[in-house]
N, C-alpha and C positions, 0 to 999 in steps of 0.2 A: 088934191093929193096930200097938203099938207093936214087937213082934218083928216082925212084916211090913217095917215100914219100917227097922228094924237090918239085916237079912235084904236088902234092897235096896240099903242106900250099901255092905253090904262088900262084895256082888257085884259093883257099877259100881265100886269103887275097885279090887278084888284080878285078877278075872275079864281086863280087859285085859293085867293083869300079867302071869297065865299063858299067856294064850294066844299073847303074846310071847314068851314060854321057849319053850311047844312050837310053836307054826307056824316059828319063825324057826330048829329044827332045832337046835337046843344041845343038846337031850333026847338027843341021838345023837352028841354028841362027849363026854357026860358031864361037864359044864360047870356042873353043879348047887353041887358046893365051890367052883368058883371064881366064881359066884357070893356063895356064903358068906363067902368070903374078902374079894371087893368091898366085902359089907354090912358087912365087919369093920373094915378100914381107913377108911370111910367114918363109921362110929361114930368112929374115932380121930380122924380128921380134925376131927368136928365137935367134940370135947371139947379139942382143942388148939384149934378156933379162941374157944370158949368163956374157953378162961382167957386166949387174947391178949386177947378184950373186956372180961374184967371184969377184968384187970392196965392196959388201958390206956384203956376208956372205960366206967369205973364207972355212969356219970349215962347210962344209956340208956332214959330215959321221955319223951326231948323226941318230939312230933310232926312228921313227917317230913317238910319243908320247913320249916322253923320254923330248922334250921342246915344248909341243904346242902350244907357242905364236913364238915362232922362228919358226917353221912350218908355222905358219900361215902367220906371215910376209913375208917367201919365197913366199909363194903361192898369194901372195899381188902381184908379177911382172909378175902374169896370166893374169893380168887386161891388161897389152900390149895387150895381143890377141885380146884382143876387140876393141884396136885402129887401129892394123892392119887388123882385118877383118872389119873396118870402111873404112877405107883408100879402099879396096880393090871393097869394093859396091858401092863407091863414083867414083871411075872410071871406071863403068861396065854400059851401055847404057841399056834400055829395060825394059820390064816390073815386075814385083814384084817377079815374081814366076822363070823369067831368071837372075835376078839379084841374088838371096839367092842360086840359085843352081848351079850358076857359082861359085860363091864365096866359098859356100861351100864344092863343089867338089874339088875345085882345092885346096882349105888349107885342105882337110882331105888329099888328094893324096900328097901332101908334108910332108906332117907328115909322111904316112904309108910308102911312099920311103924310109925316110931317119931311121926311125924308125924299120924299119923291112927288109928291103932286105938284108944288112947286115949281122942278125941276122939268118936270113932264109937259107941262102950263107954260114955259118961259121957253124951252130948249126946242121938245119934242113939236114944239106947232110952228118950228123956221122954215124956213122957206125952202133949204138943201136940209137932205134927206139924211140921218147918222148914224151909224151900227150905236155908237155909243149908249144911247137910250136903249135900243133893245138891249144891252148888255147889261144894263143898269135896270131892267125888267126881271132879265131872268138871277140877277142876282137879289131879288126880290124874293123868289122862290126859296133860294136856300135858305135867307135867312128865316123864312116861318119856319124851315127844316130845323131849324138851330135853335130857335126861340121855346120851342116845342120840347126839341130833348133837352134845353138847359130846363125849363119848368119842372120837368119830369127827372131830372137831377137834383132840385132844387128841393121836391117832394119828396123822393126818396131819403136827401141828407137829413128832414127834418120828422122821417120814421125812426118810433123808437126801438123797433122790433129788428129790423135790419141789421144782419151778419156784422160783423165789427170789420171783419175784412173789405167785407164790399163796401161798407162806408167809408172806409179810404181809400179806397176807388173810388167811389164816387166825390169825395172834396177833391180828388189831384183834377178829377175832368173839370169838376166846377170850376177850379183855378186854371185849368189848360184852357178854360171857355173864354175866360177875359183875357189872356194874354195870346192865343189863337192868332187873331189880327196879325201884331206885332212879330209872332214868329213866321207867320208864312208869308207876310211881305218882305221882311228880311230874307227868309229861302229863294222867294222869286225877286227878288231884286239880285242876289247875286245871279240865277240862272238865266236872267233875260229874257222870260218867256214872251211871248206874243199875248196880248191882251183876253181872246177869245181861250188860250191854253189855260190863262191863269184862273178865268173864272172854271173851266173843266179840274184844276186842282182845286178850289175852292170846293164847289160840289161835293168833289171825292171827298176831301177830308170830310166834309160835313156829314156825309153819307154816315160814312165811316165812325162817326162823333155817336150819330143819329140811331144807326144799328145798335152799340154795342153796348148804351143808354134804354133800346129796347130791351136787350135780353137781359138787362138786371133786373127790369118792370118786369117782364114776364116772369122770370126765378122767383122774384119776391110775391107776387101774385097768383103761383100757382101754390108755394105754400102756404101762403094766410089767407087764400080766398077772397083777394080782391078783384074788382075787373074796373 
């Protein structure tokens, strides 16, 4: 039973992942290294923002509204990721739609590597059985959702042709992307929700991030004839 249920969270965590790779056609532009490459920089990323934190906010055990501008500040060295998933589309050849989905495949798949196998290896193989890991699966999901549209946020901010409007649309999302965390744990901390609702707001918002990230790609793509 307990390899049953190992055998289950790394399917629902991994299984979305791949089938991302191959349905979405990367398999066939050979887009597997630059992947690799993504998860490489993305490990760099997170180890520089590592020692900004513990060079400049040693004391990071307070509970999270407890000092909200100290939270906030933390969550000020999310803005890396943005650089790194710059860096990361800057070195990836092809056209609009292989470049955000290389990029973004390969920095979610490093996160949920180094994020969850671990966890899944230690937790998910005990001996009593835990919703927690499945939760901790499906919010696996979202975040390719999230990875995906910040790429494709990320690409869009660094076209030059792009409306001037929609480009500031697009830096508020890219800035709502790193501080997101922060504000809806704060929202669901005041509301109390039940663990299983919060990841349902979670979702939503992302959805919602996800969608509206779509229809500026598509806008911008049907005028300049990109796909």
């Amino acid at each position: 039973m307990t390899l049953y249920h190992f055998g289950n969270c790394v399917a629902l965590v991994y299984v979305p992942y791949y089938l991302a790779y191959k349905q979405s056609g990367l398999s066939e532009y050979g887009a597997f290294w630059k992947c690799v490459q993504a998860g490489m920089i993305y490990m760099f990323t997170q180890l520089a923002k590592m020692m900004v934190l513990a060079t400049f906010f040693p004391d990071n055990v307070e509970d999270l509204g407890s000092d909200f501008i100290g939270e906030f500040l933390k969550y000020t060295v999310d803005l890396a990721d943005l650089v790194g998933l710059y860096f990361v589309l800057s070195g990836i050849p092809g056209k609009g739609h292989s470049k955000v989905l290389t990029a973004g495949i390969g920095w979610a798949t490093a996160e949920v590597i180094l994020s969850r196998a671990l966890l899944l290896w230690v937790g998910a193989r005990g001996a009593e059985f835990d919703w927690i890991y499945i939760k901790k699966c499906l919010e696996s999901s979202v975040l390719l959702v999230q990875h995906i549209a910040t790429a494709t946020l990320v690409w869009l901010w660094s076209r030059h042709n792009l409306n001037q409007n929609l480009k500031t649309v697009v830096t508020i999302l890219l800035v709502l992307s790193c501080y997101k965390p922060l504000l809806i744990e704060s929202l669901l901390q005041i509301l109390r929700f039940s663990p299983w609702l919060v990841l349902v707001v979670k979702g939503a918002f992302t959805m919602l991030y996800a969608l509206f990230t779509l229809t500026i790609y598509a806008g911008l793509a049907q005028v300049i004839g990109i796909y």
